[in-house]
C-alpha positions as CSV (number, residue, x, y, z in Angstrom):
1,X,0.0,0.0,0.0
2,X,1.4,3.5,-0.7
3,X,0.4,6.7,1.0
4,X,0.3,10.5,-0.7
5,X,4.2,11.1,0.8
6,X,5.1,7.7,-1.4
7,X,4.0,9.2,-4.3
8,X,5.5,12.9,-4.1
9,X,8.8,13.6,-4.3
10,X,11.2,15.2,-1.7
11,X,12.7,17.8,-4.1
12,X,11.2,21.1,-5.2
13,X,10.6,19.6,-8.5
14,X,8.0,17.0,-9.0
15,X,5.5,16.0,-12.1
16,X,3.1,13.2,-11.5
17,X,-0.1,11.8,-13.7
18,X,-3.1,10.6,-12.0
19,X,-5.1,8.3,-14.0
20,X,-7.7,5.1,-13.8
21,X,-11.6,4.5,-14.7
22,X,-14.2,6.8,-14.4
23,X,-14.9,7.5,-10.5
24,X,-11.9,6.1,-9.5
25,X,-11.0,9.6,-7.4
26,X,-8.0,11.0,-9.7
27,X,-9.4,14.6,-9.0
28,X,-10.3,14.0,-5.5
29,X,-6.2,12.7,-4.6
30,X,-4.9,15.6,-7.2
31,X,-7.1,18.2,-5.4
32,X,-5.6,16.6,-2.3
33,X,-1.9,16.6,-3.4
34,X,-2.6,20.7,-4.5
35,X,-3.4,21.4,-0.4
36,X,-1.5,19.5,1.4
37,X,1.5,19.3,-0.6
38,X,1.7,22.4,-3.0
39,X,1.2,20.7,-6.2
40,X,-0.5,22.7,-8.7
41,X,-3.1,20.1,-10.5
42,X,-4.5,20.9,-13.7
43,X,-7.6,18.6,-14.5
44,X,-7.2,18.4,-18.6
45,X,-10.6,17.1,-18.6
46,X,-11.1,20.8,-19.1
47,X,-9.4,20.7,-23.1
48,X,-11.4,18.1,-23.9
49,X,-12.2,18.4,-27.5
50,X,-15.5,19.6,-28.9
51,X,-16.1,16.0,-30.6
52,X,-15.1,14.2,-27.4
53,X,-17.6,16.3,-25.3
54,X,-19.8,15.0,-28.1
55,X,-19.1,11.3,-27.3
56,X,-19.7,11.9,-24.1
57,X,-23.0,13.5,-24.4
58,X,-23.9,10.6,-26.7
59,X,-22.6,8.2,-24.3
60,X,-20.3,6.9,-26.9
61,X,-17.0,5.7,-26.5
62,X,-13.9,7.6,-27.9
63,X,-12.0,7.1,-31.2
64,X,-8.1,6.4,-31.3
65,X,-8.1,9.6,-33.5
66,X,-10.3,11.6,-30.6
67,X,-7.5,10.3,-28.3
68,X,-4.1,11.0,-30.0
69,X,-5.6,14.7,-30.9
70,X,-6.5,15.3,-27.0
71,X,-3.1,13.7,-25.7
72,X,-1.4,16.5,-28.3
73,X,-3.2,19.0,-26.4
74,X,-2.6,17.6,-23.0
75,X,1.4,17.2,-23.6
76,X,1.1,21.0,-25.0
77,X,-0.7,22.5,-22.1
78,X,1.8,20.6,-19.4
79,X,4.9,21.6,-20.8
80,X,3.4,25.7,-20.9
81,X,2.7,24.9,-17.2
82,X,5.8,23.6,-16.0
83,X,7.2,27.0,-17.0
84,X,5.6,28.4,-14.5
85,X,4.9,25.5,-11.5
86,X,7.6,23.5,-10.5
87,X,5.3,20.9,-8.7
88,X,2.3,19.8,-10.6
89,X,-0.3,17.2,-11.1
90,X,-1.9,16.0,-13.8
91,X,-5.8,14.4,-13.9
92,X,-6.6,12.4,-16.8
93,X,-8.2,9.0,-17.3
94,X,-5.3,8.2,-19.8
95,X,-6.9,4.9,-20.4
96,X,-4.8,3.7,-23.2
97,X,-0.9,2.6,-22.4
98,X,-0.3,4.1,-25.6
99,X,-1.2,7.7,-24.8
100,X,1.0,7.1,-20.8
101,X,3.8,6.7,-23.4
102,X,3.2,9.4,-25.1
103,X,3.1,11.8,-22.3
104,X,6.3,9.9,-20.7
105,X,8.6,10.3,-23.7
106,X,6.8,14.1,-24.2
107,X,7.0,15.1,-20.0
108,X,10.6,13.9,-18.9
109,X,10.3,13.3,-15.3
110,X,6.7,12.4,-15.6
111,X,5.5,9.5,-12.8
112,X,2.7,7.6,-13.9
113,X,0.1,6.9,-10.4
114,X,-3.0,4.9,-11.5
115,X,-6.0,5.7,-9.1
116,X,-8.0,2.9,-8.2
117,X,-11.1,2.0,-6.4
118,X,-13.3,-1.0,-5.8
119,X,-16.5,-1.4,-8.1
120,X,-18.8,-0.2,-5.6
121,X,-17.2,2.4,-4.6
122,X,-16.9,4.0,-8.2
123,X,-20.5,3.1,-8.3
124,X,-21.7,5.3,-5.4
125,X,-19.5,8.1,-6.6
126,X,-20.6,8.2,-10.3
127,X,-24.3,8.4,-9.0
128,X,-24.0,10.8,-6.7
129,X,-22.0,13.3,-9.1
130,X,-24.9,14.1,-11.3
131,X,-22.8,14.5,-14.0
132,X,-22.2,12.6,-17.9
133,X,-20.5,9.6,-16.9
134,X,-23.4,7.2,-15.6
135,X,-22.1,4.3,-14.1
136,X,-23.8,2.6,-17.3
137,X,-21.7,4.8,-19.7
138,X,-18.5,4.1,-17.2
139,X,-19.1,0.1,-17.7
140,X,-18.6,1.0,-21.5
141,X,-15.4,3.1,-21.2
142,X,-13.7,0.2,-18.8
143,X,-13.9,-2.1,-21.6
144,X,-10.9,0.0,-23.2
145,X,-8.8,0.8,-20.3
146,X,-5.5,-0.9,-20.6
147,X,-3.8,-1.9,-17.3
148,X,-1.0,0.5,-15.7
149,X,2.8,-0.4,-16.4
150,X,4.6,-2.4,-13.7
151,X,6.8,0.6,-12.9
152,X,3.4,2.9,-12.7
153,X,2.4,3.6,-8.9
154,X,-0.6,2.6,-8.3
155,X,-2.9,4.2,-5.4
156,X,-6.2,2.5,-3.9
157,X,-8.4,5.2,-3.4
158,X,-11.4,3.6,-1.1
């Protein structure tokens, strides 16, 4: 089991990527990682793409092509804030291994920390958020989440 100190790091620079399914609680440990450690967290759910908002809407799952054009923006938007924060952490699903890779190779430095919770748990949370992702529509997007690397932290988050 790892705790929030495990996954920081001790110097004054630190990047770190948050990702697992749908209600797993990546914004809830980034928010928590921003307080009590100093991190600034940028939740790229927020440059999600015009057709990806689409597919959500729809309750449809995302292309490849949605994907790589989103990761593109995501890489872009860390490396402009890194300029300016020397600690920060990233939320993103990032359910394909193929788009971790990216963002490693494109974010030296980067550690990878995949957020996980129990099935219930995710359950309660995506029903009481109110928001897009149903725990119906969530059961479709797990089909395509590829597990984390065996170098990848990863954090249960019950």
């Amino acid at each position: 089991m790892i705790f929030l100190n495990d996954i920081t790091n001790s110097s004054d620079t630190d990047i770190i990527l948050l990702y697992g399914l749908a209600g797993a609680g990546k914004s809830y440990v980034g928010d928590l990682l921003g307080t009590e450690f100093g991190y600034y967290v940028y939740h790229a759910d927020i440059d999600s793409t015009p057709e990806m908002k689409l597919a959500i809407s729809e309750q449809q799952p995302f292309t490849m092509e949605m994907r790589d054009r989103f990761f593109e923006i995501v890489a872009e938007k860390i490396l402009l804030l890194r300029k300016n924060h020397k600690k920060l952490v990233i939320t993103q699903a990032t359910y394909k291994k193929r788009h971790r890779d990216y963002l490693k190779t494109k974010i030296p430095g980067l550690k990878c920390v995949c957020i996980e919770a129990d099935d219930n748990t995710i359950v309660t949370r995506l029903s009481s958020r109110g928001d897009l992702i149903s725990p119906e529509y969530a059961k479709v997007l797990r089909q395509s989440f590829e597990a984390p690397d065996k170098d990848d932290f990863i954090f249960i988050n019950s």
